[in-house]
C-alpha positions in Angstrom: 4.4 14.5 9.3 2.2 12.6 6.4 2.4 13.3 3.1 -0.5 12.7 0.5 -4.5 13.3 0.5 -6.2 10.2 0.7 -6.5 8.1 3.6 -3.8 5.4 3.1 -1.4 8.3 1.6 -2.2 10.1 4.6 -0.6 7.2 6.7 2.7 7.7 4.8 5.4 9.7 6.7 7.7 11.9 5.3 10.4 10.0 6.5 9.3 7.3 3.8 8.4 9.1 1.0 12.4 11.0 1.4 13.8 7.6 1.4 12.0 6.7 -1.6 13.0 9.9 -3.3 16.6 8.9 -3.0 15.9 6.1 -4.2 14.3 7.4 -7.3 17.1 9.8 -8.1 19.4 7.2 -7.2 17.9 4.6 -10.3 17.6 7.2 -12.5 21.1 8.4 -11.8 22.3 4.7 -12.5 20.4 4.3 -16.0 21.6 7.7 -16.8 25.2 6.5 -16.4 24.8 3.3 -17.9 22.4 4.0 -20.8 23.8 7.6 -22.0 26.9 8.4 -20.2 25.8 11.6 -19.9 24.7 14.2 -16.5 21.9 15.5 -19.2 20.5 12.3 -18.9 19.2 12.6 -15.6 17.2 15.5 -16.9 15.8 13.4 -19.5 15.0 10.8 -17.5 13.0 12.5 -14.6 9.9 11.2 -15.6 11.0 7.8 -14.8 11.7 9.3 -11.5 8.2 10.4 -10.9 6.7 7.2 -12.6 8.9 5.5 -9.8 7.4 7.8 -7.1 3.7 7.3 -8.3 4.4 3.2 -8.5 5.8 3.3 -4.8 2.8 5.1 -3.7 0.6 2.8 -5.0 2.3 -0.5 -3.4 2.8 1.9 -0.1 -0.8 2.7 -0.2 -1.8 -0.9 -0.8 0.5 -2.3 2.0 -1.3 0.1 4.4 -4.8 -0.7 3.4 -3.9 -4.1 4.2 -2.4 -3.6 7.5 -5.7 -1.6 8.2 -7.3 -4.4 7.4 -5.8 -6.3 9.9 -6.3 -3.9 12.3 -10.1 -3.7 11.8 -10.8 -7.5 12.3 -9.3 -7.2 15.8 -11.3 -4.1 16.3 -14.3 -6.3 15.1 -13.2 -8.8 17.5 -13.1 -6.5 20.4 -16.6 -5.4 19.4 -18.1 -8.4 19.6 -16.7 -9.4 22.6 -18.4 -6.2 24.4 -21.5 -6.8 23.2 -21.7 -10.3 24.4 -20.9 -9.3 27.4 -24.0 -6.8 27.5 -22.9 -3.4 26.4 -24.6 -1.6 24.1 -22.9 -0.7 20.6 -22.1 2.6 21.4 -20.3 1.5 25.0 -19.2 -1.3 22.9 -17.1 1.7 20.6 -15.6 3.2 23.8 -14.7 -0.1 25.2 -12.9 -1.7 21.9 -11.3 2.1 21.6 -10.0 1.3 25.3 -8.2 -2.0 24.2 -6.7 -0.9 21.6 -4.6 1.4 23.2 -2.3 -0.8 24.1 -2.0 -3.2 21.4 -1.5 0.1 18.5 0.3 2.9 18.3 -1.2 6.6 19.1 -0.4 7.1 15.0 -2.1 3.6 13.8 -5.4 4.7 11.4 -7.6 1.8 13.3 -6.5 4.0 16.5 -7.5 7.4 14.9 -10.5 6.2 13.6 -12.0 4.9 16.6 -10.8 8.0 18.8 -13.0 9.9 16.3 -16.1 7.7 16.6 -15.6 7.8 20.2 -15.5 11.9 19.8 -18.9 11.9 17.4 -20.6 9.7 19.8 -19.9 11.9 22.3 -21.4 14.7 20.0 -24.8 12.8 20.1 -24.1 11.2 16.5 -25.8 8.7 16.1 -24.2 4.8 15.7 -25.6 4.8 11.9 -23.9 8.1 11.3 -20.7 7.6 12.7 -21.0 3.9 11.2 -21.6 5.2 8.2 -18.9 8.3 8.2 -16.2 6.1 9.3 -16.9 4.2 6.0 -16.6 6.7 3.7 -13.5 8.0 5.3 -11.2 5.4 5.0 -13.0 4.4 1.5 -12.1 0.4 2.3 -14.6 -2.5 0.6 -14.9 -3.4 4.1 -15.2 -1.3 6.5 -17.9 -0.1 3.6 -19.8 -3.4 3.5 -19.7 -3.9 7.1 -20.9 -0.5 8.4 -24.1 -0.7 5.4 -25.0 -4.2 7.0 -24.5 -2.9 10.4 -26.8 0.2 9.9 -29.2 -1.9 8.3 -29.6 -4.3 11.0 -29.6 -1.6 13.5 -32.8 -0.5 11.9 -34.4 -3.9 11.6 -33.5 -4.8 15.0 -31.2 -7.8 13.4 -28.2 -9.7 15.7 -25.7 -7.0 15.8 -23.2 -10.1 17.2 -23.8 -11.9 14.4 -23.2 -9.7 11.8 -19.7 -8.7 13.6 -18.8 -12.3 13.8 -19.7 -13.0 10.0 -17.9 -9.5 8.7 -15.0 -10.5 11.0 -15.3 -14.3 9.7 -14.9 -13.1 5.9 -12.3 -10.4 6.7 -10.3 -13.1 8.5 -10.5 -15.3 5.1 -9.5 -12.6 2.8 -7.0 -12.0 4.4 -5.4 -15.6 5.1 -6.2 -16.1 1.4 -4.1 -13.3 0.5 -0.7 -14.5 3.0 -1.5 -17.5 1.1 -0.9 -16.1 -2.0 1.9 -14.0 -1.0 3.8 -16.8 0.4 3.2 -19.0 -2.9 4.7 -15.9 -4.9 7.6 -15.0 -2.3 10.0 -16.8 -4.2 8.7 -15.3 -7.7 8.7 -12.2 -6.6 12.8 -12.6 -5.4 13.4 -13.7 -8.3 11.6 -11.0 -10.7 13.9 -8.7 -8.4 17.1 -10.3 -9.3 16.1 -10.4 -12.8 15.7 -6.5 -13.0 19.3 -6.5 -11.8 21.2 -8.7 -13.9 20.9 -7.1 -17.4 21.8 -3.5 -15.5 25.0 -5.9 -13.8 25.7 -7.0 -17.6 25.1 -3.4 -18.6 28.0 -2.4 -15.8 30.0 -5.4 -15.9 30.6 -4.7 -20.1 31.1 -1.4 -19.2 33.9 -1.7 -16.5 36.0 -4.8 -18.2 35.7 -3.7 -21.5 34.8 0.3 -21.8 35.9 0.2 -25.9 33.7 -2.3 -26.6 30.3 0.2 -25.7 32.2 3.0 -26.5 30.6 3.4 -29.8 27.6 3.5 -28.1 27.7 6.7 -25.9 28.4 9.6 -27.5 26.1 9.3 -31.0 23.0 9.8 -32.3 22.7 6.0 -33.5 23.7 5.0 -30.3 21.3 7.3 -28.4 18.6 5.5 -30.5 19.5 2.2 -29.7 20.4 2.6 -25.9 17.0 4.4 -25.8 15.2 1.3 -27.4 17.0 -0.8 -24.6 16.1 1.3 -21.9 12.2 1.0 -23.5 12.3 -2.8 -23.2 13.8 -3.3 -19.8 11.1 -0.9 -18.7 8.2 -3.1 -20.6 9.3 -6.0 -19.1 9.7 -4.2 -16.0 6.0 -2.9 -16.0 5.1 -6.6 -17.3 6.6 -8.5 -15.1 4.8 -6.7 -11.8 1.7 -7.3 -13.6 2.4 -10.9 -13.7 3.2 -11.3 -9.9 0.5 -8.9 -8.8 -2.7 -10.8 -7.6 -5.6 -9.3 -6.3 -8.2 -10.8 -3.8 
């Protein structure tokens, strides 16, 4: 089952949002221990549960829009391909829906979607309309830009092989330029990771070799303040430090 309303939250399963449920209660089960001591903590600290949730929706989303994006230069590919070999667009659909099968799953969105184009052109939709519907379905800059051009040179009577190979040409370089970038920050991103774990390890580490020494800090209003100013920074830096690794193309 999916969870979610839009089209990439669509494409998350259950089964992933659960595990990052547990996840969520398991952090703030952790900071509740090691910042307050207390069960009540967890209470308090239940919106940085759901701030967790909301985060990991957004990265999940974004990971799937990228994989869609993937998907939908080989579907470009495959479109091209037909037409060069003399179908027209709308056999040129069925055809690319055809050789996907085997390369996606049944669940994959670049699978749905063309099932459902296939289904519309069977309706008598027109290649504009369905063009233009898949667009605004999936809401994706471009799968957008390339169904506005395609329509447009429909129209005109423009090279509809040349305007798949030059969408699928700029897709292609997006999206290397992005694994670029993502390779570049692969080893800044490992080590933000291991930097949002030490000061919890320093945290636990005081806490289990020398419990007296924090003592005074669980337990009383003055330390409540200043465990609460603690917990404020790590989560600034947090929050500034996936800024500061997150690029966009």
């Amino acid at each position: 089952m999916l969870v979610g309303t839009s089209c990439w939250q669509q494409d998350i399963r259950r089964e992933e949002f659960g595990m990052a449920l547990l996840q969520a209660v398991g952090l703030t089960v952790v900071l509740a221990y090691l910042f307050y001591d207390g069960i009540w903590a967890v209470f308090v600290l239940t919106p940085l549960t759901m701030a967790y949730l909301y985060q990991w929706r957004e990265e999940r989303c974004r990971e799937k829009e990228m994989q869609f994006r993937v998907q939908f230069k080989d579907a470009m590919q495959m479109l091209a391909s037909s037409l060069r070999t003399g179908y027209s667009v709308e056999n040129a659909i069925r055809e690319a829906e055809k050789e996907l099968r085997p390369i996606y799953p049944q669940s994959c969105r670049i699978r749905e979607e063309f099932e459902r184009m296939v289904h519309r052109l069977d309706m008598n939709m027109t290649v504009e309309q369905v063009m233009r519907d898949f667009a605004r379905r999936v809401n994706q800059e471009d799968a957008e830009h390339f169904a506005e051009v395609f329509s447009i040179a429909k129209r005109t009577g423009g090279d509809s092989i040349s305007i798949l190979k030059s969408s699928v040409r700029t897709i292609g370089d997006k999206i290397e330029v992005e694994r670029q970038i993502q390779t570049m920050l692969a080893a800044k991103n490992l080590e933000f990771k291991i930097m949002c774990v030490i000061p919890l390890g320093m945290v636990l580490y005081m806490r289990a070799a020398f419990p007296e020494f924090l003592s005074v800090l669980y337990g009383t209003l003055p330390g409540v303040f200043l465990m609460s100013a603690c917990l404020a920074v790590y989560i600034a830096a947090y929050c500034l430090g996936k800024k500061m690794i997150r690029i966009e193309v």
